[in-house]
DSSP file (Angstrom, degrees, kcal/mol; ACC not computed):
  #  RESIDUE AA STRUCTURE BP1 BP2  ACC     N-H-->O    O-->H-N    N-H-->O    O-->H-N    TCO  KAPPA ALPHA  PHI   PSI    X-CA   Y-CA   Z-CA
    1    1 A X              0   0    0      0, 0.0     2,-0.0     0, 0.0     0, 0.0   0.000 360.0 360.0 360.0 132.5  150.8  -25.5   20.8
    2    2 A X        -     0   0    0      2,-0.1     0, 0.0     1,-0.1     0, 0.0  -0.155 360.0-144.3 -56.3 144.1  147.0  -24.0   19.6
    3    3 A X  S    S+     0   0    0      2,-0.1     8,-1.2     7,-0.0     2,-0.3   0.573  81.0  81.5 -89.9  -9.0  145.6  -21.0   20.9
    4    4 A X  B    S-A   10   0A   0      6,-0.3     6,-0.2     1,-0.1     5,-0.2  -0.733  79.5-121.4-106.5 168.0  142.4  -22.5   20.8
    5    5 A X    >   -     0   0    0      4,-2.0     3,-1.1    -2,-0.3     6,-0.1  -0.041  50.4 -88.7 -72.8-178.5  140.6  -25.2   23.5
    6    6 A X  T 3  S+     0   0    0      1,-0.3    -1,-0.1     2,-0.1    -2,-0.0   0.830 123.5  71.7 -76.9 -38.4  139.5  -28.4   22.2
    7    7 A X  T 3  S-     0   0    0      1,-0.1    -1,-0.3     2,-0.1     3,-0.1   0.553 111.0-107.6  43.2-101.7  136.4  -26.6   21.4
    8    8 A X  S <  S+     0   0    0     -3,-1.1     2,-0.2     1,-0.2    -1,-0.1  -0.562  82.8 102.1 110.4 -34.1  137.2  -24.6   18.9
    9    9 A X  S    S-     0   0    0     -5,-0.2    -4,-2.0     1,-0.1     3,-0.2  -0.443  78.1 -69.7-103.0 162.2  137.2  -21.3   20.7
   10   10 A X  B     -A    4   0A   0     -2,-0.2    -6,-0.3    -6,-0.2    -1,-0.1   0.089  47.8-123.9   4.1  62.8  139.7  -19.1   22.0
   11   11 A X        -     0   0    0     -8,-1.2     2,-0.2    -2,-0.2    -1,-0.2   0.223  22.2-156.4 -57.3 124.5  141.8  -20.0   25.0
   12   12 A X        -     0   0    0     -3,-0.2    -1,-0.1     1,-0.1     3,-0.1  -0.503  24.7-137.1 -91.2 158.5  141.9  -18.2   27.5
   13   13 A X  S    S+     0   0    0     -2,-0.2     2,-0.3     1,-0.2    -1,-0.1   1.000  96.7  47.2 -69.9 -51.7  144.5  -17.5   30.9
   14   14 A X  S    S-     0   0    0     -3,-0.1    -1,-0.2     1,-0.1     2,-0.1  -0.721  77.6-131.6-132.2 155.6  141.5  -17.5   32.9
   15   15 A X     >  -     0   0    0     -2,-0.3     4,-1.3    -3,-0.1     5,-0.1  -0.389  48.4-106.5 -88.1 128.3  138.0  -19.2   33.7
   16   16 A X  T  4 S+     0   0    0      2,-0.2     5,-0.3     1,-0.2    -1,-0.0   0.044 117.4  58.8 -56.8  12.7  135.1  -16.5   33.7
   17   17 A X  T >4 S+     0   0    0      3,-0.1     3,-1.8     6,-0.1     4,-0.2   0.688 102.1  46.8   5.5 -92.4  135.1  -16.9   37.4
   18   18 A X  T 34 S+     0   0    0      1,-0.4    -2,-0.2     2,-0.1    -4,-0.0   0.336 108.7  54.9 -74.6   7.0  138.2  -16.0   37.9
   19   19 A X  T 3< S-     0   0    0     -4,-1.3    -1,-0.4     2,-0.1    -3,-0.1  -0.122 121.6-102.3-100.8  31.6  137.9  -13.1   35.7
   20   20 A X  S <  S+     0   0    0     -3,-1.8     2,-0.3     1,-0.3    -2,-0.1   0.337  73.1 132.3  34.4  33.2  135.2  -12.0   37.7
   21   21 A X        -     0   0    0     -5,-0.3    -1,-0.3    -4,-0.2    -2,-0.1  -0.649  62.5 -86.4 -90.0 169.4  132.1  -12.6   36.3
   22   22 A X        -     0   0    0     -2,-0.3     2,-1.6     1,-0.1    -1,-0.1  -0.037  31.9-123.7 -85.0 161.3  129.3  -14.1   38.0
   23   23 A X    >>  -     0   0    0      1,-0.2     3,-3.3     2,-0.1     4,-1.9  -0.505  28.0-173.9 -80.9  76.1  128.9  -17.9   38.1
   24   24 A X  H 3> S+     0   0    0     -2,-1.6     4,-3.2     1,-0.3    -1,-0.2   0.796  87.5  47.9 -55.2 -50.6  125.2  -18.6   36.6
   25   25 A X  H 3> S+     0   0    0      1,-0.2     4,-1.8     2,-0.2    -1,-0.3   0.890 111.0  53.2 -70.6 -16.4  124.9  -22.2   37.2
   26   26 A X  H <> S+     0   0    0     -3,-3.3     4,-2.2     2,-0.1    -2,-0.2   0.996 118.9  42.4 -65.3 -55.4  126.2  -21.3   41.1
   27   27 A X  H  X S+     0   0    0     -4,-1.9     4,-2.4     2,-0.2     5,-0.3   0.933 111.2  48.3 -35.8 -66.4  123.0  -18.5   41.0
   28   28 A X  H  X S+     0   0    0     -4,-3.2     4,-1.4     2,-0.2    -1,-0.2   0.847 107.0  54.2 -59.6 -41.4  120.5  -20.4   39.5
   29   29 A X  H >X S+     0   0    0     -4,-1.8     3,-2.1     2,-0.2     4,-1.3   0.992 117.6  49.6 -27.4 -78.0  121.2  -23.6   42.1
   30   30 A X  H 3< S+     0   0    0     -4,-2.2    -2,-0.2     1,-0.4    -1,-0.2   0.765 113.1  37.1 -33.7 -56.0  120.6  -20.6   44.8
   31   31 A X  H >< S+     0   0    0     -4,-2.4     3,-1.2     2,-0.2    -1,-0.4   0.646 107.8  61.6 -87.3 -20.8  118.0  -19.3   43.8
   32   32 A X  H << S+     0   0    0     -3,-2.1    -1,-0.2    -4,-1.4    -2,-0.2   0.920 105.6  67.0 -74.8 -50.0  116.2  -22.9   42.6
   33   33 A X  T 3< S+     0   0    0     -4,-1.3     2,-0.9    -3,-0.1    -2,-0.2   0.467  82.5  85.0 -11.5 -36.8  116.8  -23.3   46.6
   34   34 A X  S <  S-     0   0    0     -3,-1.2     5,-0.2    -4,-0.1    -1,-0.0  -0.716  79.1-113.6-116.7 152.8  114.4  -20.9   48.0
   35   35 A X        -     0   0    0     -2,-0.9     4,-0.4     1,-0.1    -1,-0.0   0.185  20.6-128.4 -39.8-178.7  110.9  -21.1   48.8
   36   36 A X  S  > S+     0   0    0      2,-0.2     4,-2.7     3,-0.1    -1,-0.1   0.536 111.8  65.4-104.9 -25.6  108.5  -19.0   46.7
   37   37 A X  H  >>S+     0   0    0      2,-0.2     4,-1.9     1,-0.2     5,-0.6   0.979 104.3  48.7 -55.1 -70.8  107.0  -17.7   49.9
   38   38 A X  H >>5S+     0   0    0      1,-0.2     4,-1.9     2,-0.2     3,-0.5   0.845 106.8  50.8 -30.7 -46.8  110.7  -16.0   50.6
   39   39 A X  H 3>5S+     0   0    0     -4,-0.4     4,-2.5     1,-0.3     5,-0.3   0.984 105.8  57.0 -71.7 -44.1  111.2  -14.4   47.4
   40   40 A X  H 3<5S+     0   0    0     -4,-2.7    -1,-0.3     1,-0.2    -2,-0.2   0.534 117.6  36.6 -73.2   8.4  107.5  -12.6   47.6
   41   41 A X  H <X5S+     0   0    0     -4,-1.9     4,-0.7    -3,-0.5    -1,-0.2   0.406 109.3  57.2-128.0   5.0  108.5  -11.1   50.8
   42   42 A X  H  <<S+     0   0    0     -4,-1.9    -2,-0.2    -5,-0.6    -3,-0.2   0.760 115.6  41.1 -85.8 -22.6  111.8  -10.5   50.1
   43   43 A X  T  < S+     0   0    0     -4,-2.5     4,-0.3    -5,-0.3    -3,-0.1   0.512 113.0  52.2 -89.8   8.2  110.4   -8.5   47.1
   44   44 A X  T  4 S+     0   0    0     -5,-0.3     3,-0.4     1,-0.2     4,-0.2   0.823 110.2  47.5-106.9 -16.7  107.5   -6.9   49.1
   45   45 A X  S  X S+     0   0    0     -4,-0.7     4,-1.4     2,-0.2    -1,-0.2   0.506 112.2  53.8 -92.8 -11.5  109.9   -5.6   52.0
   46   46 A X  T  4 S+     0   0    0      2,-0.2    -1,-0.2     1,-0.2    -2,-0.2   0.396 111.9  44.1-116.6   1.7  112.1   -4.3   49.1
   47   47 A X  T  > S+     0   0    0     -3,-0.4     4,-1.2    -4,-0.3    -2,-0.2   0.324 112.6  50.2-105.1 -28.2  109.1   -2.5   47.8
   48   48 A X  H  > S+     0   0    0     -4,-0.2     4,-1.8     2,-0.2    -2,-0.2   0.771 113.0  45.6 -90.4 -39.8  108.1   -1.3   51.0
   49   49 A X  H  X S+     0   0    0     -4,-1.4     4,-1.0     1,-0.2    -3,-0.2   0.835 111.9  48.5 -91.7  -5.3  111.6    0.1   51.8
   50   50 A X  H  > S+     0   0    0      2,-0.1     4,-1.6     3,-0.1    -2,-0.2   0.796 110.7  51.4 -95.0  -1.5  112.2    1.8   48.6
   51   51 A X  H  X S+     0   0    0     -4,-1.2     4,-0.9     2,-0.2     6,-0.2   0.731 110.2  54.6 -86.9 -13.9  108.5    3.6   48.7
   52   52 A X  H ><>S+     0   0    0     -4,-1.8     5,-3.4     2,-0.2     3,-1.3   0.961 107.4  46.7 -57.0 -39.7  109.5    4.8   52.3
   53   53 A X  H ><5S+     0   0    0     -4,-1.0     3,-2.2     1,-0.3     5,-0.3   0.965 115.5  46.9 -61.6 -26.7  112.7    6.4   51.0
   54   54 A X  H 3<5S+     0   0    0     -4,-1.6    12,-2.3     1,-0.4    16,-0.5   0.458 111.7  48.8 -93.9  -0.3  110.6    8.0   48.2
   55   55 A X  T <<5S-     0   0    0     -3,-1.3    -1,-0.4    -4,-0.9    -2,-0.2  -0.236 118.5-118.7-118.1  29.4  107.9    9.1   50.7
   56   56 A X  T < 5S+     0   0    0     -3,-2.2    -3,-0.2     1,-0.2    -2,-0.1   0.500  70.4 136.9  38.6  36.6  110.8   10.5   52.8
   57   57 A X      < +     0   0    0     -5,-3.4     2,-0.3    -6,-0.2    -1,-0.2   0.238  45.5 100.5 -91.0  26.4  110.4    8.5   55.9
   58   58 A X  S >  S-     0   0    0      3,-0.5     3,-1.2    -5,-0.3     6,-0.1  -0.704  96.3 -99.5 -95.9 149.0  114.3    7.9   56.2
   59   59 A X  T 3  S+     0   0    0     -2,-0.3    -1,-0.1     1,-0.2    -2,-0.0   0.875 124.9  61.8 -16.1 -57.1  116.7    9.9   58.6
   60   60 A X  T >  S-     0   0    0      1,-0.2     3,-1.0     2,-0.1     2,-0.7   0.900  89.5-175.2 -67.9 -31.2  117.6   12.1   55.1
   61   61 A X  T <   +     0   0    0     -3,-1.2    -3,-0.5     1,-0.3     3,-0.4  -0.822  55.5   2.5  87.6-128.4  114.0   13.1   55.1
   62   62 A X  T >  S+     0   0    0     -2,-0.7     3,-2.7     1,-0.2    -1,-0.3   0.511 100.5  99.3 -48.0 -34.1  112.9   15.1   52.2
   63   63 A X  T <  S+     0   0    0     -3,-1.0    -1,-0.2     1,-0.3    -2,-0.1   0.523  98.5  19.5 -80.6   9.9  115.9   14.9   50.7
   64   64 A X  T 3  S+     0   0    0     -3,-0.4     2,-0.4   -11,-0.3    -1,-0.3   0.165  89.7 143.1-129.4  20.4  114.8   11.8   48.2
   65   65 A X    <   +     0   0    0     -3,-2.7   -10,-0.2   -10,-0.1   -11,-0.1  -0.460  16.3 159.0 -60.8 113.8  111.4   12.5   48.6
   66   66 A X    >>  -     0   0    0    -12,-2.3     3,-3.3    -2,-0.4     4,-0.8  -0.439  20.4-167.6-145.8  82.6  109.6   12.0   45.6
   67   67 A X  T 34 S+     0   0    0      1,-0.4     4,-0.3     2,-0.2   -12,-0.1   0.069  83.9  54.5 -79.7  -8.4  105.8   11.3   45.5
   68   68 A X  T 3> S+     0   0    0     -2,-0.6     4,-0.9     2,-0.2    -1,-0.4   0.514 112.5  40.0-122.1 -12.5  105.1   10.3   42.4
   69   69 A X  H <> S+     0   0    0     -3,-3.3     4,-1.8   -15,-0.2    -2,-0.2   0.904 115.8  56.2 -84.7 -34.1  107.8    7.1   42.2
   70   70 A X  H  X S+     0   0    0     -4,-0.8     4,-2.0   -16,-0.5    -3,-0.2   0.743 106.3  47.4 -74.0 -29.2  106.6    6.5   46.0
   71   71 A X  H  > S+     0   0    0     -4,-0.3     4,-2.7     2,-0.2     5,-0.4   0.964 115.0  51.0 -88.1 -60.0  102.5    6.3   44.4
   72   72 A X  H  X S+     0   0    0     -4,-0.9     4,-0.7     2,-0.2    -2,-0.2   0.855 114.1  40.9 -54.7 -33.9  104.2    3.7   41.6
   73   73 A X  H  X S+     0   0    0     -4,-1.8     4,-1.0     2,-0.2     5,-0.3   0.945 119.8  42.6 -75.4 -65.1  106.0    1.5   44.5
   74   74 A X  H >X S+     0   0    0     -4,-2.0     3,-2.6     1,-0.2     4,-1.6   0.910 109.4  58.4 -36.7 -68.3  102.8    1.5   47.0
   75   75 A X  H 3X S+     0   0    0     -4,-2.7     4,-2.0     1,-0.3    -1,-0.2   0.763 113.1  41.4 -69.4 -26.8  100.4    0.9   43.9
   76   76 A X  H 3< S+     0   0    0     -4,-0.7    -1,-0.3    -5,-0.4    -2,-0.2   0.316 111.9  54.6-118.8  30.5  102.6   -2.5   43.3
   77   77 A X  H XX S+     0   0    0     -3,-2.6     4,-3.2    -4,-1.0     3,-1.0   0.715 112.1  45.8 -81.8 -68.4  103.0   -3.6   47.1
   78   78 A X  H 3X S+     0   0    0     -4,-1.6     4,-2.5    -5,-0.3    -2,-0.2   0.820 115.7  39.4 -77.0 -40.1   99.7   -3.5   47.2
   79   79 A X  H 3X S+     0   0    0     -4,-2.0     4,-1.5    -5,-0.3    -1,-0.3   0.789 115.7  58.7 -74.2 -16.2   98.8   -5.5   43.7
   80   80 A X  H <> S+     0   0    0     -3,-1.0     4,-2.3     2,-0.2     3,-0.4   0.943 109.9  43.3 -76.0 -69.2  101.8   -7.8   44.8
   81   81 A X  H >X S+     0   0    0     -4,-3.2     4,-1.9     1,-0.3     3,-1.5   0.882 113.8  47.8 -20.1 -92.5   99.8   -8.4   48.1
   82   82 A X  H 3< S+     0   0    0     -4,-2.5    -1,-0.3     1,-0.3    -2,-0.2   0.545 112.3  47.9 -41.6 -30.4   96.9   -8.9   46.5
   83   83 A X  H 3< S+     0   0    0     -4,-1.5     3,-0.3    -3,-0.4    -1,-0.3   0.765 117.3  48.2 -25.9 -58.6   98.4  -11.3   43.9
   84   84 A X  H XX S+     0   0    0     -4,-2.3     3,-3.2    -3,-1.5     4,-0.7   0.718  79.4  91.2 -70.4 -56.4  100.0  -13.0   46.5
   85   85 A X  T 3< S+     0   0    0     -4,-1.9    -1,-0.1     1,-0.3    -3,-0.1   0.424  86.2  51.5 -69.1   1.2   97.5  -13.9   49.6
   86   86 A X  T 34 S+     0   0    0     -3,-0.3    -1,-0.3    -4,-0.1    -2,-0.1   0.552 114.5  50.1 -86.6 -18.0   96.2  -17.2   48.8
   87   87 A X  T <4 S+     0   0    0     -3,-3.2     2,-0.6     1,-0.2    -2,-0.2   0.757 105.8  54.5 -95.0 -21.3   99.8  -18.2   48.3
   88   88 A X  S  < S-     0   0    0     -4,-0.7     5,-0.4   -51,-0.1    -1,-0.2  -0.912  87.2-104.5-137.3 151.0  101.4  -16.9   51.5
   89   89 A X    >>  -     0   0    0     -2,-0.6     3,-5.1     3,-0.1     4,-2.6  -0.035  28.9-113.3 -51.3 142.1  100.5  -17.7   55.3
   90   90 A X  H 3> S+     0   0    0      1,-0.3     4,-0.6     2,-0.2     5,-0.4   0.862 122.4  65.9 -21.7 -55.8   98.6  -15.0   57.7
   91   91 A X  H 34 S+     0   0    0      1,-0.2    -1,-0.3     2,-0.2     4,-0.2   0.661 108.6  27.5 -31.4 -46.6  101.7  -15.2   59.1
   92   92 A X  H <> S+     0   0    0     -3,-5.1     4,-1.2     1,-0.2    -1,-0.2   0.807 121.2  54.8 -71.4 -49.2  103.7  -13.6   56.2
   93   93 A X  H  < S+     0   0    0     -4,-2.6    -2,-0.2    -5,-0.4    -1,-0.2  -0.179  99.0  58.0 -94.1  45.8  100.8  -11.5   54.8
   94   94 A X  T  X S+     0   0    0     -4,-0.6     4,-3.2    -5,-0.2    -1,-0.2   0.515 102.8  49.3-107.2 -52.3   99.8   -9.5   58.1
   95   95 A X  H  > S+     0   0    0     -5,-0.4     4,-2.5     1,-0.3     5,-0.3   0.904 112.7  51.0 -83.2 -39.4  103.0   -7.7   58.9
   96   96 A X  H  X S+     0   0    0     -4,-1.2     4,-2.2     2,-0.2    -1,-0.3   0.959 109.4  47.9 -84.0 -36.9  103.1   -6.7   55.4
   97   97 A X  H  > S+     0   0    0      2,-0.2     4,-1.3     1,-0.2     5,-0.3   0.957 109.2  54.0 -43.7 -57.9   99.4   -5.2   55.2
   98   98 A X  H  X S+     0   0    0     -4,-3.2     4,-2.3     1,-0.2    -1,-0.2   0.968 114.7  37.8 -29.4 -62.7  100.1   -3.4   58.3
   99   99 A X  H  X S+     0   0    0     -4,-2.5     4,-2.1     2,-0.2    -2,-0.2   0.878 112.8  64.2 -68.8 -32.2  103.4   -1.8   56.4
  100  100 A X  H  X S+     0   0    0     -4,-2.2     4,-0.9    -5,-0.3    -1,-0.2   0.975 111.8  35.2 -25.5 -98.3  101.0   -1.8   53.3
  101  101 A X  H  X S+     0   0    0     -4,-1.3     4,-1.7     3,-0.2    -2,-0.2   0.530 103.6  61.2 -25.1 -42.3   99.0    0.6   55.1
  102  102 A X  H >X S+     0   0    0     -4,-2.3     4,-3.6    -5,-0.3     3,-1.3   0.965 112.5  47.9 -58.5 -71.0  101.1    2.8   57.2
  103  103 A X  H 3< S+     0   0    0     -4,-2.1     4,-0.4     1,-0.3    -2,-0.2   0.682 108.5  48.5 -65.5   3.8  102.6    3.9   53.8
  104  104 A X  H 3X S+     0   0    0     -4,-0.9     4,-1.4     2,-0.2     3,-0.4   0.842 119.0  45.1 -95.0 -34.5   99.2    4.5   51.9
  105  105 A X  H <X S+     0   0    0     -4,-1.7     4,-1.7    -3,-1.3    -2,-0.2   0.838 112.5  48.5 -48.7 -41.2   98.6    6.4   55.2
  106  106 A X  H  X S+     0   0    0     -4,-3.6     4,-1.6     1,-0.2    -1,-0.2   0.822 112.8  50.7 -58.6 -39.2  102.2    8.0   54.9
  107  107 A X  H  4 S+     0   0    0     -5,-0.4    -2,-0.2    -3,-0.4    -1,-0.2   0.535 109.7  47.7-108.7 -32.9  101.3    8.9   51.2
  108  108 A X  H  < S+     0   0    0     -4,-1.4     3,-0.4     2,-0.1    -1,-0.2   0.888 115.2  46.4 -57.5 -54.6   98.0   10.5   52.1
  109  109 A X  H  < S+     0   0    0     -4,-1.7    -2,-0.2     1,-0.3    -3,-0.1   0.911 117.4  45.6 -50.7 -55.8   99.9   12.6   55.0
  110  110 A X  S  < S+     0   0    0     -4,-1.6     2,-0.9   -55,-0.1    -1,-0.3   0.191  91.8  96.4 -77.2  24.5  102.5   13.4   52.6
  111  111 A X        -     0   0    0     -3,-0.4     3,-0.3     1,-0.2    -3,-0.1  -0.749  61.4-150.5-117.0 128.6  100.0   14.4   49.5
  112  112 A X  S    S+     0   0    0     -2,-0.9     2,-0.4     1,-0.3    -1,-0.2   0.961  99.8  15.5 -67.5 -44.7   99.4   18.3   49.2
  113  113 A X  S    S-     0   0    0      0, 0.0    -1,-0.3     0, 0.0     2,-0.3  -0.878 105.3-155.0-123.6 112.1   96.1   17.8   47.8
  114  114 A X        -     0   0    0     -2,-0.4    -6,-0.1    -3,-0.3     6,-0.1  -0.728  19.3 -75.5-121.8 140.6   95.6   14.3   48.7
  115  115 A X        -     0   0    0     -2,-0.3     2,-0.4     4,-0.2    -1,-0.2   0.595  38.6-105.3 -25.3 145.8   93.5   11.7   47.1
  116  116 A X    >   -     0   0    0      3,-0.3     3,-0.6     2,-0.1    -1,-0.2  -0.624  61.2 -85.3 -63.7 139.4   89.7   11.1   47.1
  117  117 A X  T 3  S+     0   0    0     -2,-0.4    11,-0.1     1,-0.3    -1,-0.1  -0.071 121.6  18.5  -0.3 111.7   89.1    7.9   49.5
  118  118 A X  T 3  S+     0   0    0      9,-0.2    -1,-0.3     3,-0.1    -2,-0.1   0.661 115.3  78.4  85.4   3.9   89.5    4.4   47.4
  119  119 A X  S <  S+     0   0    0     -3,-0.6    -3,-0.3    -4,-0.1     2,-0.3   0.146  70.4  95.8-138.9  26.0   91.5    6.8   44.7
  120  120 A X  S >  S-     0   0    0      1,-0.2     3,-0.9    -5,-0.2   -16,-0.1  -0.504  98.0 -54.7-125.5 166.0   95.3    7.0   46.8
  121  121 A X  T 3  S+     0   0    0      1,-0.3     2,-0.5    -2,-0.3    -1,-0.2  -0.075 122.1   2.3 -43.5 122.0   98.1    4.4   45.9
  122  122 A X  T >> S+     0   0    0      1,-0.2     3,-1.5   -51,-0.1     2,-1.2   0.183  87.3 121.2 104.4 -57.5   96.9    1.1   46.1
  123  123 A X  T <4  +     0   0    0     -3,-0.9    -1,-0.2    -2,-0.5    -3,-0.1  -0.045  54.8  74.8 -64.6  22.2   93.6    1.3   46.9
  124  124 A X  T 34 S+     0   0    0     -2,-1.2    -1,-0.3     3,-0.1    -3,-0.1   0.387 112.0  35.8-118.6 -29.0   91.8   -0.3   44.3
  125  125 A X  T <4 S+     0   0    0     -3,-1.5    -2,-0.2     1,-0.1    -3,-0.1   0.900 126.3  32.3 -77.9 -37.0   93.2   -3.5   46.0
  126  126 A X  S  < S-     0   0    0     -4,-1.0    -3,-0.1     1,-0.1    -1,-0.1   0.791 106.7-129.1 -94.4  -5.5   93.2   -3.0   49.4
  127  127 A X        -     0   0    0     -5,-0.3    -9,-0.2    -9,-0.0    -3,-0.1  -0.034  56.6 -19.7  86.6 140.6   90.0   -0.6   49.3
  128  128 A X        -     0   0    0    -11,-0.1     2,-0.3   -10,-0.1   -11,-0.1   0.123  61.1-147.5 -34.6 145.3   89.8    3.2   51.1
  129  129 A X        -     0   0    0    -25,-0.1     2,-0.4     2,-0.0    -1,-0.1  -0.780  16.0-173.8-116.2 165.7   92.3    3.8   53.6
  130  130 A X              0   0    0     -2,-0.3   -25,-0.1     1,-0.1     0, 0.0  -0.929 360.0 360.0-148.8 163.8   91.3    5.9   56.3
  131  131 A X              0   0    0     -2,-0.4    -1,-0.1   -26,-0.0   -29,-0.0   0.262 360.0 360.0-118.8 360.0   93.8    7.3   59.3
């Protein structure tokens, strides 16, 4: 009996599945499945919770506070937004300008010497943010 498949290559005991890597054509079907809307607010809440951690508005608090990745996360919320709002409904894009805000607010709060008005994370899309 060959050691190779009809093929040509190698046989193997087991299917790349069942060795546990991931199943691409099962992913890409998933992902060919969800709206366009979903995925830009599944990335804009996932942008919005990792510039909370980094602006230390989590239970831990300071302790992964870090102000200058949290300015890089806001600054592409906010161009993701803007990118974005002819493509998804009030509906979508409100709740996330609210959270938009709070954290250019957060990020102000949080700022030792904090930015001129119009010059803070963001703000050259959404415009000065004011508390």
């Amino acid at each position: 009996m060959s050691d190779t498949s009809p093929e040509g290559s190698p046989a193997s005991a087991e299917s790349p599945a069942a060795a546990g890597s991931p199943d691409f054509d099962d992913m890409t079907r998933d992902i060919a499945e969800v709206p366009a809307v979903e995925v830009l607010v599944t990335v804009a809440v996932n942008l919005m919770s990792a510039a909370a951690v980094k602006l230390g508005l989590t239970e831990e608090g300071d302790k992964y506070k870090d102000l200058d990745e949290a300015r890089k996360l806001v600054h592409a919320l906010a161009g993701l937004l803007d990118a974005s709002a002819t493509e998804i409904s009030s509906f979508h894009a409100a709740p996330l300008r609210d959270g938009l805000k709070s954290l250019q607010l957060a990020f102000r709060e949080a700022s030792v010497v904090p930015d001129e008005p119009g010059q803070g994370p963001g703000e050259k899309y959404t415009g000065p943010v004011y508390g």
